[in-house]
N, C-alpha and C positions, 0 to 999 in steps of 0.2 A: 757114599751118597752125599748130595750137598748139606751143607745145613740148614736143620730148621727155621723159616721166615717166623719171627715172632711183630707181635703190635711196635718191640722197640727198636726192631732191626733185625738181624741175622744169626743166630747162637753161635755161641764161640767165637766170635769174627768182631761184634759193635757193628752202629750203623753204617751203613752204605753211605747216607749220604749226607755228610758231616765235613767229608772233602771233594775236590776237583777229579774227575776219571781222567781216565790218559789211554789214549788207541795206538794202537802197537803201528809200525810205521806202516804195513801193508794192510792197516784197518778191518784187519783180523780177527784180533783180540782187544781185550778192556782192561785196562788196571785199574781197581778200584780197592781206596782204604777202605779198611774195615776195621775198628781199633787199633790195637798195635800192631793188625798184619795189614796185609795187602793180598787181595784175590786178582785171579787171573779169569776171568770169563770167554766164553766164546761168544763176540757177536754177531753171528749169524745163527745158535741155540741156546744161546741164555746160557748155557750149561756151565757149571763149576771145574775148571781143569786143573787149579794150582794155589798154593796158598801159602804169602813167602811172610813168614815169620820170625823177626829176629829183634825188633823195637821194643822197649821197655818201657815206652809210653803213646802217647795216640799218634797213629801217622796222619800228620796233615800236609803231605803234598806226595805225587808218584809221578814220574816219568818215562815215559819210555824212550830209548834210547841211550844216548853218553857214548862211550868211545867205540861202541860196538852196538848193530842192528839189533842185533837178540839180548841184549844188555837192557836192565832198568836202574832206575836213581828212583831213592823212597827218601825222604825227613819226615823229623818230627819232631813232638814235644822233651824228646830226650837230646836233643841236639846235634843227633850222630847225622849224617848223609852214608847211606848203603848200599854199594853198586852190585843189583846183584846177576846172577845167570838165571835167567825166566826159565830157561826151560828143565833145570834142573832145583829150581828154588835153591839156589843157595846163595849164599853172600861173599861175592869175590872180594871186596876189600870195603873197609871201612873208617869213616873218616867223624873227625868230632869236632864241632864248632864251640863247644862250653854252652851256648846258649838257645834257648828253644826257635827252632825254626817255625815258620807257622809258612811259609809257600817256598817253592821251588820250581825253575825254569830252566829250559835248555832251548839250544837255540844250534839249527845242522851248521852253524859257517864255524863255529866252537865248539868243538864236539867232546873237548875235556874239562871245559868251564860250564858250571853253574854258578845261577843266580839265585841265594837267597837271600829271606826275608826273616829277622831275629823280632820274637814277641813283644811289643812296646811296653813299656811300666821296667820297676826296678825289679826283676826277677831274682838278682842275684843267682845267674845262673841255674843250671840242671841237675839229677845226682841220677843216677850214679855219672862223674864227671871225671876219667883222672888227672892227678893233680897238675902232670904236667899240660893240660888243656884250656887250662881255667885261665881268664883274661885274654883269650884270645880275638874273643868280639865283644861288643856293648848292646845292649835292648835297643829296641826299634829303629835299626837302621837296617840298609840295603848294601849285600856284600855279590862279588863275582870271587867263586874260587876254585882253583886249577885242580883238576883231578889228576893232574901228573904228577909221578913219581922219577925222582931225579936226584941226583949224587946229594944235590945243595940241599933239596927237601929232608931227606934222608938223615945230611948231618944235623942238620937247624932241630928234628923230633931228637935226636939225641942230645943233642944240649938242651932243649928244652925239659928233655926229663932227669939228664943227671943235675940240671939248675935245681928243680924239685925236689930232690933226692927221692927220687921215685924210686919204691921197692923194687922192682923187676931188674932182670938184668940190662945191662948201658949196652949190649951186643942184641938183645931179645928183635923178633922181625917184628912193625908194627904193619898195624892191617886188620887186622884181627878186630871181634868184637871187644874183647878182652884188654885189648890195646891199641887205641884207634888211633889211624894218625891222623895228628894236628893240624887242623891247616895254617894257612896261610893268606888270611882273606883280607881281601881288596877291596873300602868302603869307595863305594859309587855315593849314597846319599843318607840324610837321616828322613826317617817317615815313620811314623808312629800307624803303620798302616797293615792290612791284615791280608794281601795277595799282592803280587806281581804283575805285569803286562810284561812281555820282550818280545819285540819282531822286528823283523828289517826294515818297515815303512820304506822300500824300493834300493835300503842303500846296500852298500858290501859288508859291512857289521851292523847288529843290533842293536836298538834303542831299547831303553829300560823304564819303565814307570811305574807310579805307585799315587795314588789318593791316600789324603791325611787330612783328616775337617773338610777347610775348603778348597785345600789345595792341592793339585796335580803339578805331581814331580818326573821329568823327565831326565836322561841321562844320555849324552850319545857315546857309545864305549869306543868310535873310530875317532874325537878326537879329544873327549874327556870332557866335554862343554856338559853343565845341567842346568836344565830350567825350571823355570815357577810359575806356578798358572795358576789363575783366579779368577772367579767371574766377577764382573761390576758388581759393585756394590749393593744399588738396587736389585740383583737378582740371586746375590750369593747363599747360599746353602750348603750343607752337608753331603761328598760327594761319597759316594756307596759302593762303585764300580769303575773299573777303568778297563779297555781295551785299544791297542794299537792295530794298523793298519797292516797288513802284507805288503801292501804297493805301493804306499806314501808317505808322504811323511806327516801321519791323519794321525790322532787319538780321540779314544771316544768317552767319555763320561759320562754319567747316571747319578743323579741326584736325592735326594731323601722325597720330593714331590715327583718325582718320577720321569725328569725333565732326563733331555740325552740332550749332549753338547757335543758336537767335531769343534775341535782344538786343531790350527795349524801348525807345524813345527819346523816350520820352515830356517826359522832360527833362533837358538837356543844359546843364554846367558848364563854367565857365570851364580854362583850361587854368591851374591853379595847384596845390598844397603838396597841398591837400584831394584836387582833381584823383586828383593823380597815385596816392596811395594806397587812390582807389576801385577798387574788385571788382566793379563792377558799376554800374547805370544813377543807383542812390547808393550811398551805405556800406553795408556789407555788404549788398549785393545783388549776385548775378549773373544768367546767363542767365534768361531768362525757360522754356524749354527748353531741354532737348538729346533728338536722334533721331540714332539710331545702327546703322548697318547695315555699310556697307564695313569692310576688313579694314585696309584702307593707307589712307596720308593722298590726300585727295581734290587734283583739278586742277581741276574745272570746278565751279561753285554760282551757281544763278542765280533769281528769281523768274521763273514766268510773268509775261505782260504785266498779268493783271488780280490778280495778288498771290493768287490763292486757293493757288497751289503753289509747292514751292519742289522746283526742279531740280539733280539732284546724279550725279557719276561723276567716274571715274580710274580706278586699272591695271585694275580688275575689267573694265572694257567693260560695265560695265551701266548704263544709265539708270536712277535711281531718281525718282520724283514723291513726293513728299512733301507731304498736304494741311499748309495753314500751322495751321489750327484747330480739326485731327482727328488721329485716331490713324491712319488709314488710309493702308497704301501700294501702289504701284504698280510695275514693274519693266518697260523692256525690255531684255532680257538677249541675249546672241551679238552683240557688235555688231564682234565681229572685233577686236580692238586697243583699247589703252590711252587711252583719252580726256584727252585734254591741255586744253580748255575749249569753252566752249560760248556759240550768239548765238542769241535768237528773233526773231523777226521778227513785231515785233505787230500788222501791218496784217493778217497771216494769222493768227493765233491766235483760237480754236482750229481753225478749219476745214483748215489744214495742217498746222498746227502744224511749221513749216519748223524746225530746230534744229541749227547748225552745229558740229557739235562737230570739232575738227581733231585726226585719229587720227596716231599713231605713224608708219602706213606710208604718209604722204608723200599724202595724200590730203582730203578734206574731203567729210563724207555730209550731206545734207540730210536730216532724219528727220523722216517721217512718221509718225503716229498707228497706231498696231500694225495690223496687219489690213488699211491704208487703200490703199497703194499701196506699192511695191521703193524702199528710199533711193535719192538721186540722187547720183551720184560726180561729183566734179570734182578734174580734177588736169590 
């Protein structure tokens, strides 16, 4: 049977909603952390199917997807990335960054690279860490790293570990939880920031972004360019949230007064002197908008899947829709508790329009289209 829903969350599992869900590509299933595991939900009955546990500390990000449909990718505070088989719970191979991941992203046009995101402040790495692992990343920046396994990859974790003099044998297979292998990670940016944005905004590779104070950081991986964004001065603030666009080249921002900003990113500067003293997408330029409703700084901001909206809540419990290239808005209101963030699932969009937003009280509502059908609870 599932387990027990208690006041702090879920028995044996930690709370639900602590991290981002993730819907299976045919918007079927829900991956949702739960401590150091991850649960498999049904959403279309709430019901408990699978429970992949292999983390030694709190999983803060799940994916679904990677180099295969029935395939997930988990991180976490222990620094590992875990690719595993959903339908068998187990862990096909494992991989270790040395330092705490705090989000993780995948994107279909890369389907062996991930994007994460290393904890800011001086962590001095994770334990258990081994030794051949350690210095392979730094705190608070943004890395992309190859989930392929390849002759180079293979020899580079062998000299890394007889450099070490790592106990094990210099022949041993890594992969293993026991023996993770090393990566290889590729810094895109520094951000002292605590989730990811990645989507195509319309092009053939993915754009990358992250808020840090007041600033939005963007990345373009087709041709290496990254940029710096800032609002005016008169308007600057603490940004909270960020989401990019499916279909252009949009980002969205959320601020500490509960302000939503589209950013254009039409073109994006190197990280340098100029850089850094931009306001905006150039010099004296900022937001391309700001829409403004909420009363408090927002938790969840997300596009829909085909970019015509942009999705927005926090303590209010209200869903607001926001058209991207109208004045017009939308609300659904009473939603019982403080919305902490939100996932679409764009195999249903709009026909379900399935929307995970993970409430306060220890739960996860599937939300449907006003009128359509009762949210669905899982806990």
């Amino acid at each position: 049977p599932p387990p027990r829903a208690t006041a702090h969350g879920v028995q044996s599992g930690g709370s639900l909603v602590d991290a981002p869900l993730s819907f299976s590509a045919d918007g079927k299933y829900v991956l949702c952390p739960a401590g150091s595991a991850v649960k498999l939900f049904s959403a279309e009955t709430g019901a408990l199917l699978r429970v992949l546990d292999a983390h030694s500390a709190r999983v803060t990000a799940v994916a679904a997807g990677g180099p295969n449909r029935l395939q997930a990718l988990s991180t976490g505070l222990d620094g590992l990335i875990l690719l595993w088989d959903v339908d068998e719970a187990k862990v096909l191979r494992a991989f270790c960054l040395g330092q705490p991941i705090v989000d993780l992203a995948l994107h279909p046009t890369l389907s062996t690279t991930v994007f994460v995101l290393t904890a800011p402040g001086e962590t001095g790495g994770c334990a258990p860490t081994p030794t051949y692992a350690k210095g392979l990343a730094f705190p608070g920046r943004a890395y992309s790293v190859s989930l392929r396994v390849t002759k180079r990859s293979t020899k580079r974790a062998r000299e890394l570990a007889a450099r070490a003099a790592d106990p094990g044998d210099g022949e041993a297979v890594f992969g293993n939880l026991e023996r993770p292998w090393p990566v290889d990670p590729r810094l895109l940016f520094r951000a002292k920031a605590h989730a990811l944005a990645v989507a195509s905004c319309g092009e053939p590779t993915p754009l990358v972004a992250a808020v840090s104070g007041a600033w939005l950081t963007v990345h373009d991986m087709g041709d290496g360019a990254t940029g710096l964004f800032r609002q005016r001065r008169e308007r600057r603030a603490a940004l909270q949230c960020v989401a990019l666009s499916p279909s252009e080249r949009l980002a969205a921002t959320a601020d500490e007064f509960g302000r939503i900003h589209l950013w254009r990113l039409d073109r994006l500067t190197t990280r340098d002197a100029a850089a850094r003293q931009a306001t905006g997408a150039g010099a004296g330029e900022g937001p391309a908008r700001e829409m403004h409703w909420h009363a408090q700084a927002l938790a969840a901001l997300t596009f829909s899947p085909d970019g015509a909206l942009v999705l927005s809540a926090g303590r209010e419990g209200v869903l607001v829709f926001w058209q991207t290239h109208a004045a017009e808005r939308a609300f659904l209101p009473r939603l019982g508790a403080p919305i902490l963030g939100m996932t679409c699932a764009a195999t249903l969009w709009p026909r379900h329009f399935p929307c995970a937003p993970p409430l306060r009280t220890a739960c996860s509502r599937l939300l449907p289209p006003p009128l359509q059908r009762p949210p669905q609870h899982i806990a």
